[in-house]
C-alpha positions in Angstrom: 31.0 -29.3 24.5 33.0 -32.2 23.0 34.4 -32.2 19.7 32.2 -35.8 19.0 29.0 -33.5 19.3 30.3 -31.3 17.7 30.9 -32.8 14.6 28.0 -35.2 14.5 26.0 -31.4 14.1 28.7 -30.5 11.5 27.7 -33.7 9.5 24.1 -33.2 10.0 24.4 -29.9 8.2 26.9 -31.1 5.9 25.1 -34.5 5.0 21.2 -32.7 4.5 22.6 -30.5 2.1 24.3 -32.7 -0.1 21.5 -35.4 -0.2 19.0 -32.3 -1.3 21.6 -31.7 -3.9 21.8 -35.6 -5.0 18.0 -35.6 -5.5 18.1 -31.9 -7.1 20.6 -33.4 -9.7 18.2 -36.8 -10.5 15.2 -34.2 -11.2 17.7 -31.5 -13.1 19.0 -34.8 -15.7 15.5 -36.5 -16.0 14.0 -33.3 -17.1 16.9 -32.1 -18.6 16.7 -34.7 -21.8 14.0 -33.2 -23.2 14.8 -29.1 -22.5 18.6 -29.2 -22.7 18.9 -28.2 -26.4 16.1 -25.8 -26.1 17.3 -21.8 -26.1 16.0 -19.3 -23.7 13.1 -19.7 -21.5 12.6 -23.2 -22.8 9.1 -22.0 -23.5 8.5 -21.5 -20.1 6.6 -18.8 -18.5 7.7 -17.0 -15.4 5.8 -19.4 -13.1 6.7 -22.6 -14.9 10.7 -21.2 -15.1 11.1 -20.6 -11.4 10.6 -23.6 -9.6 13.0 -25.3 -12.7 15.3 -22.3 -11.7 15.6 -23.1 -8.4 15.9 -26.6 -8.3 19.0 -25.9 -10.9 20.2 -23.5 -8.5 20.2 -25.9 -5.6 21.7 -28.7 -7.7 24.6 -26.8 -8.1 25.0 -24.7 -5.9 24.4 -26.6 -2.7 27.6 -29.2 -2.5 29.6 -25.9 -2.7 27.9 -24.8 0.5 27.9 -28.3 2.4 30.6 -26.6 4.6 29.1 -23.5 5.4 26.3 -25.4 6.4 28.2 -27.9 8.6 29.7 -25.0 10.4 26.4 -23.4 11.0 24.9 -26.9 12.4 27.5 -26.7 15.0 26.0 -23.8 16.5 22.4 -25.1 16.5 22.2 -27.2 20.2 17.9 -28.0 19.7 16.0 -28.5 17.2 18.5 -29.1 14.6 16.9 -30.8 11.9 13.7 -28.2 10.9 16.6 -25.5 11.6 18.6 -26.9 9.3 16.0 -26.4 7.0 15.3 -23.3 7.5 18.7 -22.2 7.1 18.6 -24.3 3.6 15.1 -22.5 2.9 16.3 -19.2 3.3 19.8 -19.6 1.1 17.3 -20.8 -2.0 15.2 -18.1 -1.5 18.1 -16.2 -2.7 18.3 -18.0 -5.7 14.7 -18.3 -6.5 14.5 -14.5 -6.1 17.9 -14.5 -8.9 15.5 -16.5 -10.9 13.5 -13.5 -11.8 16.1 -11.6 -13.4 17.5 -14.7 -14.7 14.2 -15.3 -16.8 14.7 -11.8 -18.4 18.0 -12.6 -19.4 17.0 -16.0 -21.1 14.3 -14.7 -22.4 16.3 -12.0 -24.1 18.9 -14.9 -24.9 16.0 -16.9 -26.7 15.1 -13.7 -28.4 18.4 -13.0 -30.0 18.6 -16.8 -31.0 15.9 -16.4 -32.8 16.9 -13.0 -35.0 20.5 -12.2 -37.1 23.4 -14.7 -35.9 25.1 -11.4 -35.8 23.1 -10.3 -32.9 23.0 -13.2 -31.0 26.9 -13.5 -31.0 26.8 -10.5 -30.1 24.3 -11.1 -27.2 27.0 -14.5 -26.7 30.2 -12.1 -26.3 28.3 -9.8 -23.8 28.3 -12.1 -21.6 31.3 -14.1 -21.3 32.8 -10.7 -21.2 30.1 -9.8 -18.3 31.5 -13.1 -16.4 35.1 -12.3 -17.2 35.4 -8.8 -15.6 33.2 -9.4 -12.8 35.4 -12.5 -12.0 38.4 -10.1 -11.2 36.9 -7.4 -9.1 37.4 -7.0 -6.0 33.8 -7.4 -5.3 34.0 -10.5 -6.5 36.6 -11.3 -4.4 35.0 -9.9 -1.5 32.0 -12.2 -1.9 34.0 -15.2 -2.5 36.1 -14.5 0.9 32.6 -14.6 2.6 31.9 -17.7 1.0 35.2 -19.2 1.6 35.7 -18.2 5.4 32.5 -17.5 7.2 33.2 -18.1 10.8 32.6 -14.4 11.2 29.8 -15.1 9.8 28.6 -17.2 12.5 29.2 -15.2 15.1 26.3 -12.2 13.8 24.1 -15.2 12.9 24.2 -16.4 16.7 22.8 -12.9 17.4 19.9 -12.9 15.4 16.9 -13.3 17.6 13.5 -15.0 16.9 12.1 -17.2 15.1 13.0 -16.3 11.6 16.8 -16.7 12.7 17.8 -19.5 10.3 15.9 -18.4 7.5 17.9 -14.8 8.4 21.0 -16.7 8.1 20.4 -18.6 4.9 19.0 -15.3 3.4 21.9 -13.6 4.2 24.5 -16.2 3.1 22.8 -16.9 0.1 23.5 -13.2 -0.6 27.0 -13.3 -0.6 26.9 -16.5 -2.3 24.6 -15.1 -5.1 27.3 -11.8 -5.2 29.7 -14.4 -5.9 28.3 -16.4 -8.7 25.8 -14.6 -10.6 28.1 -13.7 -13.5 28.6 -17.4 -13.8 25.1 -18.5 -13.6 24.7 -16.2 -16.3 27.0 -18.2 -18.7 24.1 -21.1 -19.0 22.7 -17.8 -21.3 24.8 -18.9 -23.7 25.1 -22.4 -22.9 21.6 -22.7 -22.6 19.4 -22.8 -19.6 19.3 -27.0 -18.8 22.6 -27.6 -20.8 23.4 -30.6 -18.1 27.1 -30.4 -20.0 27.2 -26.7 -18.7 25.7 -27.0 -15.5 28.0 -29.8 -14.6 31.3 -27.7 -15.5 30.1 -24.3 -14.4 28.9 -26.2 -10.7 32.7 -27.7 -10.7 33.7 -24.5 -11.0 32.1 -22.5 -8.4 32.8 -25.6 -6.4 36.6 -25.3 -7.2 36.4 -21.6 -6.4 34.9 -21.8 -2.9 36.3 -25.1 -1.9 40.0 -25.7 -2.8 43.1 -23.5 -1.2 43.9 -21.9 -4.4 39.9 -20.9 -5.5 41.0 -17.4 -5.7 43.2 -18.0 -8.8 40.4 -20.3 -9.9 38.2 -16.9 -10.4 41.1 -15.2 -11.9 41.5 -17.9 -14.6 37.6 -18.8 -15.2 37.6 -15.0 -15.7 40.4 -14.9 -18.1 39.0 -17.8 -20.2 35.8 -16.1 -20.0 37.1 -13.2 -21.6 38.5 -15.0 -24.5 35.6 -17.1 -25.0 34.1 -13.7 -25.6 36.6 -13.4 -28.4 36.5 -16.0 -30.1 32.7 -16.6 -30.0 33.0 -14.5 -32.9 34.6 -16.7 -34.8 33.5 -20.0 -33.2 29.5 -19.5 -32.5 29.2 -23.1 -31.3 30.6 -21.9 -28.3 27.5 -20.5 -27.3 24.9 -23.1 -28.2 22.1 -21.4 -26.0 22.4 -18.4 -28.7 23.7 -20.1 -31.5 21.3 -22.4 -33.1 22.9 -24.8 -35.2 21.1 -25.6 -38.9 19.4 -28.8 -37.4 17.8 -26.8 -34.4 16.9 -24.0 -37.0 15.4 -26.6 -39.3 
């Protein structure tokens, strides 16, 4: 096989999954005007938060993953469109499963936000300090290597037999992706769920992390930071403006 081939799959993958992303982030700032300043659930229900979740998650998690998903394209000789998108399937049902325990945690966000400041800066610290030590362990760092160099990868997904092989792979990917950013998906906590602001920093982040040469020391610093920001939320609330409610929002 030629490299020209070879790369016109690569850009297949690579070019589906950044156009999904492109329309995930026009829905994610249209309804984000009206929910951004919300805290916790935004008053959604567990039903209603999912399918929000998920299109978040794809939004920003999907440029991050354009790679991967070139690479995988280059494996896939028929059939490569509805494969593609059953790779793509499978990795968001990762993240639509995370959104499960990512409703409890903003619901117990909007919960402190709504009792003593002292408790939801409390709530605020917990977890930038979560994010902070999880981004320097080596758990973390084994997740991230995954995510960064997954040719071995390929290799076990060429095994898988059947049907259900893509969705296998984008399952199985998206677990090592999810093992990598949870702790910072857990930040919009205390950001607030659809804080676009947020959302734009924390996907250049994880984009930074998995994409440039030095995204190891990215985690290491994001973790740092995160570890002071668990500091001085004490001190500076606003920092946390999913938990925080300023005296307009309370009025």
């Amino acid at each position: 096989m030629t490299a020209g081939p070879l790369a016109g799959r690569g850009r297949l993958g690579s070019t589906g999954l950044l156009l999904a992303a492109a329309v995930a982030w026009a829905w994610v700032v249209g309804r984000g005007r009206g929910m951004g300043g919300m805290p916790g659930t935004m008053g959604l229900d567990l039903p209603a938060f999912l399918p929000v979740w998920t299109v978040m998650s794809a939004a920003m998690m999907l440029p991050a993953t354009a790679p991967v998903a070139s690479l995988y394209a280059r494996t896939v000789s028929s059939h490569r469109f509805p494969r593609m998108v059953a790779f793509t399937f499978g990795y968001l049902l990762v993240w639509a499963a995370a959104g499960v325990p990512a409703y409890a945690l903003a619901s117990a966000a909007g919960r402190a936000a709504g009792t003593h400041a002292a408790t939801a800066t409390a709530v605020a610290a917990a977890v930038f300090a979560a994010n902070g030590v999880y981004q320097l362990t080596p758990l973390k760092d084994r997740c991230l290597a995954r995510c960064r160099s997954p040719i071995g990868l390929m290799l076990r997904y060429a095994s898988y037999p059947g049907r259900s092989r893509d969705v296998r792979a984008g399952v199985h990917h998206g677990a090592f992706c999810l093992g990598c950013c949870w702790s910072l998906m857990a930040l919009l906590a205390a950001f607030g769920v659809m804080n676009l602001w947020a959302m734009v920093g924390l996907a250049a982040v994880l984009s930074a992390e998995k994409l440039f040469p030095a995204g190891p020391v990215v985690a290491r610093i994001v973790g740092v930071v995160s570890l002071a920001l668990a500091v001085a939320v004490v001190w500076v609330p606003g920092l946390a403006p999913g938990l925080i409610r300023s005296p307009m929002q309370v009025g």
